[in-house]
C-alpha positions in Angstrom: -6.2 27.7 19.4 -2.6 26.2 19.1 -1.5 23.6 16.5 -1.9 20.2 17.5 0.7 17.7 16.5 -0.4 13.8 16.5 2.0 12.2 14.2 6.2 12.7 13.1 7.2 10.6 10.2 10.3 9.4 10.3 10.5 9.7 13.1 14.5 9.4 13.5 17.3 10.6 12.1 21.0 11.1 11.8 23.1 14.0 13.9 24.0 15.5 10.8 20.7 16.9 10.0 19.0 16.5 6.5 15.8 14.5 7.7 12.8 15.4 5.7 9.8 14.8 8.0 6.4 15.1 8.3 4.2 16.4 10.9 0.6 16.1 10.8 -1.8 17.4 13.5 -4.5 20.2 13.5 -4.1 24.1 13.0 -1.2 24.2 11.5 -1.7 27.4 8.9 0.0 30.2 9.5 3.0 28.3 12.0 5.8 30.9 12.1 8.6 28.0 12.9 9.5 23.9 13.7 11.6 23.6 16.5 13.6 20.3 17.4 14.1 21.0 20.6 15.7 24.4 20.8 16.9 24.5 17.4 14.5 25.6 14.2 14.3 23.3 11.2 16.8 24.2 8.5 13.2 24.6 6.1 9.9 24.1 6.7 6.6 24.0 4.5 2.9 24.1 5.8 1.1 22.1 3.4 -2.1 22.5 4.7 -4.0 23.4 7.8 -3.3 19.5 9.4 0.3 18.9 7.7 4.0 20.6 7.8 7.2 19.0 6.2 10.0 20.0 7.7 13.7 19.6 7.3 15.7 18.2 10.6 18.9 20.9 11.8 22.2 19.3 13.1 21.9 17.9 16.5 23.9 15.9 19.3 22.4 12.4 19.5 19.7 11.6 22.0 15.7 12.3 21.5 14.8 16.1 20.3 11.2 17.9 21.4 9.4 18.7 18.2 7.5 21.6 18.5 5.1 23.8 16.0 5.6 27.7 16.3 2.1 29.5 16.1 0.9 33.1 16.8 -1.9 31.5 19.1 0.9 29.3 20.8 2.7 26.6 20.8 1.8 23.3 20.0 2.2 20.3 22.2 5.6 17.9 21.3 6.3 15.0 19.2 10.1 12.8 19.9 12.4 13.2 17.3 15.2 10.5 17.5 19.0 11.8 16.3 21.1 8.7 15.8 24.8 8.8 14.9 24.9 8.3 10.8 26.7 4.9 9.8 28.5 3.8 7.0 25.9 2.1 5.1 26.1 -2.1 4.9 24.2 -4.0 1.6 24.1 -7.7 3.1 21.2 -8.8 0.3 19.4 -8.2 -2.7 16.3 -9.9 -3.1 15.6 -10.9 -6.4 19.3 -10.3 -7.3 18.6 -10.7 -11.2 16.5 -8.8 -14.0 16.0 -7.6 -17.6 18.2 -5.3 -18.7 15.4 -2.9 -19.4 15.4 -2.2 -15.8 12.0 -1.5 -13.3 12.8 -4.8 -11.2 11.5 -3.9 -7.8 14.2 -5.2 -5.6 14.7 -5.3 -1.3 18.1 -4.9 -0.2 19.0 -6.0 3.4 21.3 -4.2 5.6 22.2 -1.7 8.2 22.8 2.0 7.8 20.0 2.6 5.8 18.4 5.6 7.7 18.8 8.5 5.9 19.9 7.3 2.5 20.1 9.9 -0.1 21.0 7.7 -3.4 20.7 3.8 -4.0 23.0 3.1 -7.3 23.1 -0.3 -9.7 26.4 0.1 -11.4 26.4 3.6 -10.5 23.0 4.9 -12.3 20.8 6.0 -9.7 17.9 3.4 -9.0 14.7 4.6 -10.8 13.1 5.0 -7.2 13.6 4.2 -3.9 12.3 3.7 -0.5 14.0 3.8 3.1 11.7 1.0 4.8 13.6 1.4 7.9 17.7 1.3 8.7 17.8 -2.6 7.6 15.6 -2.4 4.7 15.4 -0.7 1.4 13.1 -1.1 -1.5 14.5 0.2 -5.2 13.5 0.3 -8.4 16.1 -1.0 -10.8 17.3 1.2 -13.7 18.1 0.3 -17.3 21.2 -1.5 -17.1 23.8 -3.4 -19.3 24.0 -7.3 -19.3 26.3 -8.4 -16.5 26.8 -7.9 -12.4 26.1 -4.9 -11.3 27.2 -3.2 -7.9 24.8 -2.0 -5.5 26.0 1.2 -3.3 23.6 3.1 -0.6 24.6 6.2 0.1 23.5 8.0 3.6 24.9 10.5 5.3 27.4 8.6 7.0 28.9 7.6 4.0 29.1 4.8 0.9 28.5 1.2 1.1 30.9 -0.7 0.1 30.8 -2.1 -3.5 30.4 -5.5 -2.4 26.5 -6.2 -3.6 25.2 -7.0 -6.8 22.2 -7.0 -8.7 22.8 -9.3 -12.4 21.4 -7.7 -15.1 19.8 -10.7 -17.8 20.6 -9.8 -21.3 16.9 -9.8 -23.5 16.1 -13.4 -25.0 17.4 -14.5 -28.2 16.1 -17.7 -30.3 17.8 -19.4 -32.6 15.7 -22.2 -33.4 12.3 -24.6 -32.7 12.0 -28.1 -33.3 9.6 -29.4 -34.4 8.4 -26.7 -37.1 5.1 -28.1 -37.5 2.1 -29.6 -35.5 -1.7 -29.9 -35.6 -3.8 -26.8 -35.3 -5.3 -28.6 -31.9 -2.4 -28.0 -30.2 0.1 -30.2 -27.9 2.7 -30.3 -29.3 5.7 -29.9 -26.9 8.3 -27.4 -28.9 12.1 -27.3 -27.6 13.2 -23.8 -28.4 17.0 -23.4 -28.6 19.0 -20.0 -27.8 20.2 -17.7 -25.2 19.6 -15.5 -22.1 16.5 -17.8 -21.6 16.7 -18.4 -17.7 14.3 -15.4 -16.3 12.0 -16.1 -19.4 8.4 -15.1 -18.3 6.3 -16.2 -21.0 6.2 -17.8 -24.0 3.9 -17.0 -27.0 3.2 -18.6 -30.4 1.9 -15.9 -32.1 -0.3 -13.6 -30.4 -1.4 -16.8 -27.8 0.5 -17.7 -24.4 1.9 -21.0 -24.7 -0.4 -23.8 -23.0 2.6 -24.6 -20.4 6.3 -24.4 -20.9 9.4 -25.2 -18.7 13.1 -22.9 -18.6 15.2 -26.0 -19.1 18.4 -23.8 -18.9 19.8 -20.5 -20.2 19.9 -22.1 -24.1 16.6 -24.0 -23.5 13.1 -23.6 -23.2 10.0 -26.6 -23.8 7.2 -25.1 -24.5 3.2 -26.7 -25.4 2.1 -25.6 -28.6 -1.7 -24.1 -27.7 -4.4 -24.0 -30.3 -3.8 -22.6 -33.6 -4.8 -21.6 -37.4 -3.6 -23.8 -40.1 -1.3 -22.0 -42.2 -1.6 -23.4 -46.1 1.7 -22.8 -48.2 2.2 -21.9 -51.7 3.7 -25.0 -54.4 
């Protein structure tokens, strides 16, 4: 019988070709070709007997019958949309600030998105990244240096311009507590003094989360002691 083909994924592209998509249906081992409309796909896998990946060929804009080549025949069609690439737009990053360590999972807002081949923070390729749809991307922030960074999306219409950021926090430094000293049952509210403080996540004395605490500014963090171990000194 003829391979069947249910689902394409995207399922829209741009004119200049490129698209990586994936068909998935029935009898598909042993296809011989993917058509888009009456052009074959630049490449084409058969991953298995119910799914091909396929690479989309150049095309005028406008909607393209998606066919499966097979010895027993040809399967039915699925729409392929070509859309005329765009110069990629970054309105928004959503959170727009992280550690420098990187692996902040960030949205960025747009249009132009469909087809992106490279999402950059300060030109080091994002960690990962996925083309939600032509307004929406999620990434996966790199390892950065402290500071703004610019965001760029790159599809095959072009480069957005270098007007996003994504600030990169520099890692927390403390220069002092006050006070040094309080009862083993805890309570004790502790102002901790220093810098790079604002996107401060937790705060620990010792190996024990503090009971609450509050990111006053970037120099200053209150924090309640929680339950401790006396500590005896040597006269």
């Amino acid at each position: 019988m003829p391979p069947t083909i249910s689902t394409i994924n995207p399922s829209q592209g741009p004119t200049t070709g490129g698209t990586t998509v994936t068909l998935t249906g029935t009898g598909m081992t042993g296809s011989t070709a993917v058509r888009f409309g009456t052009t074959n796909a630049t490449s084409f896998t058969v991953v298995s007997a119910t799914q091909i990946s396929a690479v989309s060929p150049p095309r005028a804009a406008g909607a393209a019958a998606v066919i499966v080549v097979h010895p027993t025949g040809n399967s039915n069609s699925v729409t392929f949309t070509y859309v005329v690439a765009q110069v990629p737009v970054v309105t928004g990053v959503a959170p727009s600030n992280g550690p420098a360590s990187g692996g902040t999972s960030v949205t960025l807002t747009g249009t132009g998105f469909t087809g992106a081949t490279t999402v950059t923070f300060a030109g080091v390729p994002a960690t990962s990244f996925t083309v939600n749809s032509a307004t929406q991307i999620t990434a996966v922030t790199p390892a950065g240096s402290a500071g703004a960074a610019v965001v760029t999306v790159t599809t095959p219409g072009g480069v957005s311009t270098p007007d996003a950021f994504f600030f990169y926090a520099a890692p927390p430094v403390l220069n002092s507590a006050s006070p040094v000293l309080g009862p083993t049952a805890g309570g004790v509210v502790v102002t901790l003094t220093g810098s790079s403080l604002l996107n401060a996540s937790a705060v620990r004395f010792g190996s024990t989360n503090a009971t609450s605490f509050t990111v006053v500014s970037a120099t200053q963090i209150t924090a309640t002691a929680p339950r401790g171990r006396a500590v005896h000194r040597s006269r």
